[in-house]
C-alpha positions in Angstrom: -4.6 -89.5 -20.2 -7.7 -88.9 -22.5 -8.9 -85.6 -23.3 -11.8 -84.8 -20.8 -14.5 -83.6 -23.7 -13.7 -86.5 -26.1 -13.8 -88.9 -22.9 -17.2 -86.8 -21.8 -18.5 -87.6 -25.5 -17.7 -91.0 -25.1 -19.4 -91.5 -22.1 -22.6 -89.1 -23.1 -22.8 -91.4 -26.5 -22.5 -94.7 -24.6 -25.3 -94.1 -21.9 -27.4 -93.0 -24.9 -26.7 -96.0 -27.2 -27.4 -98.0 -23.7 -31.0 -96.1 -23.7 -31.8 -96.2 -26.9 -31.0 -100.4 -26.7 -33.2 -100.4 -23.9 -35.9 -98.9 -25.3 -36.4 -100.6 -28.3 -36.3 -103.7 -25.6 -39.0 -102.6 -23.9 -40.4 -101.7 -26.8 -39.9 -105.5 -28.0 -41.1 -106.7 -24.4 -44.6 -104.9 -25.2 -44.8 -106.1 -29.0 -44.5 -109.8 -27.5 -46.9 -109.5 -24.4 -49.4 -108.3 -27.6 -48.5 -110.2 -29.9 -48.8 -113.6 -27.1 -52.5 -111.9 -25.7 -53.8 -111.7 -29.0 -53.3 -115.5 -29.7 -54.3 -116.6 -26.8 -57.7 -114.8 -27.3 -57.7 -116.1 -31.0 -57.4 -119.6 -29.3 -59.6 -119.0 -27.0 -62.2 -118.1 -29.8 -61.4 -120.8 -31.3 -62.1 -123.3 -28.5 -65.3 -121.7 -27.6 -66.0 -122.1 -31.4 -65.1 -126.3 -31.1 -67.1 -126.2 -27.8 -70.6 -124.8 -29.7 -70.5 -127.1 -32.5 -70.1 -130.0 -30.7 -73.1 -128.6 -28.8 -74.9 -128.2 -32.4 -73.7 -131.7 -33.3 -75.5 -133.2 -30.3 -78.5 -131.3 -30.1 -78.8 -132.3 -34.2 -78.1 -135.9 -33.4 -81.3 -135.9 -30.5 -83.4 -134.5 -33.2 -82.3 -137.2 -35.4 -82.7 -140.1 -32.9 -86.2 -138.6 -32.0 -87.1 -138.7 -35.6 -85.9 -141.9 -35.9 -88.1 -143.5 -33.2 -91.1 -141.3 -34.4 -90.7 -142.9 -37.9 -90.4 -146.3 -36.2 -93.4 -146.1 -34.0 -95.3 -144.3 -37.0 -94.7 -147.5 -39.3 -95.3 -150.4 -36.6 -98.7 -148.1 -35.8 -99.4 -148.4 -39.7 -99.0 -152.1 -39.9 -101.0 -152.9 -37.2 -97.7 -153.9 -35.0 -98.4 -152.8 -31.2 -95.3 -150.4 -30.0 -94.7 -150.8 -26.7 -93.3 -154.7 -27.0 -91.7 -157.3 -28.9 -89.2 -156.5 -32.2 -90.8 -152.5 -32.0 -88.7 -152.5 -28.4 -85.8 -153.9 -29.1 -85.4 -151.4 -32.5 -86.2 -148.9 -30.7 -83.7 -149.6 -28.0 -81.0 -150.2 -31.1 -81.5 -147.2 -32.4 -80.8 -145.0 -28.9 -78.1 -147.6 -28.1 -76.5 -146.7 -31.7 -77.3 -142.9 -31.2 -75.7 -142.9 -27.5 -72.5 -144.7 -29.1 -72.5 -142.2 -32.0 -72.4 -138.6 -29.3 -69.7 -140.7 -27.3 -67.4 -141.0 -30.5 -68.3 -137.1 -31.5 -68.0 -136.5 -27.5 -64.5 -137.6 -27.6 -64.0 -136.3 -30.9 -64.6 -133.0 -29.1 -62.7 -133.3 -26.5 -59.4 -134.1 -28.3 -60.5 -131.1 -30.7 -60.9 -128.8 -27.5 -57.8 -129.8 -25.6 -55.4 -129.4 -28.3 -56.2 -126.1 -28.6 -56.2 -126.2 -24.8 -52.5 -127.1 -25.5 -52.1 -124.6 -28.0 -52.8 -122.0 -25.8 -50.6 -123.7 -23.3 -47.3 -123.5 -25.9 -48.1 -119.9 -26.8 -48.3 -118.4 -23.3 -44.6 -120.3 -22.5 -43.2 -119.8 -26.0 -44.5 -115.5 -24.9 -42.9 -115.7 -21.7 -39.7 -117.5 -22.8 -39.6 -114.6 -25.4 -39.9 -112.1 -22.9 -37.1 -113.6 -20.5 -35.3 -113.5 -23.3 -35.6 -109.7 -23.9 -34.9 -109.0 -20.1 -32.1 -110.5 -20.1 -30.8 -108.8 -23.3 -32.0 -105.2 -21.1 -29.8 -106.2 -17.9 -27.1 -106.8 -20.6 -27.2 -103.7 -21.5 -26.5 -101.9 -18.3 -23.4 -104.7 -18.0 -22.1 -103.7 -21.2 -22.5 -99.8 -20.6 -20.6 -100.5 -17.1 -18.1 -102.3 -19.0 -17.8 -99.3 -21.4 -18.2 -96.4 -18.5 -15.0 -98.3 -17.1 -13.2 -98.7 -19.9 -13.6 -95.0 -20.4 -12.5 -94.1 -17.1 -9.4 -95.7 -17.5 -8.5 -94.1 -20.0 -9.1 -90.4 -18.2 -6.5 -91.7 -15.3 -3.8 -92.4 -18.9 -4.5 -96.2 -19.1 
């Protein structure tokens, strides 16, 4: 049989170790739910960021094309060439048929750009969350672990 204050000690100094565990658990939980939102807004800067310059790119790459077909309707006007048929049509339609194949290839270019940080901010909320069932778990271990040592000290008070 154990002496009552030493077992009373025992107990007092195991619930607080158990508290203190738990607390810097929590404490972890909250770090990681933080540290996880502040990525994903990072990310999601980011993405926002890929999505305006691909808007840039394009509107940069009309102003080109219009240029383009200004300059080619300019010159054909300057030689004497009429516009509106023959070879000055069909470059004309080259040049937007190049143009629309060149904002397909940044389009998807974009896309791929956007969506893997899409998948980026996938991965960090799971890798957050796994993180966080990980410190749960470690909390309900705690309160196993101080049961375990609650009993163990009560044995001992009955002389085990």
């Amino acid at each position: 049989m154990g002496d009552p204050i030493s077992l009373g000690i025992m107990a007092a100094s195991a619930v607080v170790g158990a508290i203190g565990q738990r607390n810097q658990l929590s404490s972890a939980i909250k770090a990681q739910n933080m540290a996880t939102y502040m990525r994903v807004e990072q990310l999601k800067s980011q993405q926002n960021r890929e999505k305006t310059q691909a808007a840039m790119e394009a509107a940069e790459r009309s102003r080109k094309l219009t240029r383009t077909l200004a300059r080619q309707r300019a010159i054909f006007a300057g030689a004497g060439i009429e516009g509106e048929t023959g070879t000055a049509v069909t470059l004309g339609n080259e040049s937007k048929a190049v143009s629309a194949r060149e904002q397909k290839g940044a389009d998807l270019m974009s896309l791929i750009r956007i969506g893997n940080v899409g998948m980026k901010i996938g991965q960090t909320k799971i890798a957050g969350q796994s993180a966080v069932r990980g410190f749960k778990s470690q909390k309900r271990n705690v309160l196993v672990n101080l049961a375990g040592d609650l009993a163990g000290i009560a044995s001992k008070k009955k002389g085990g």
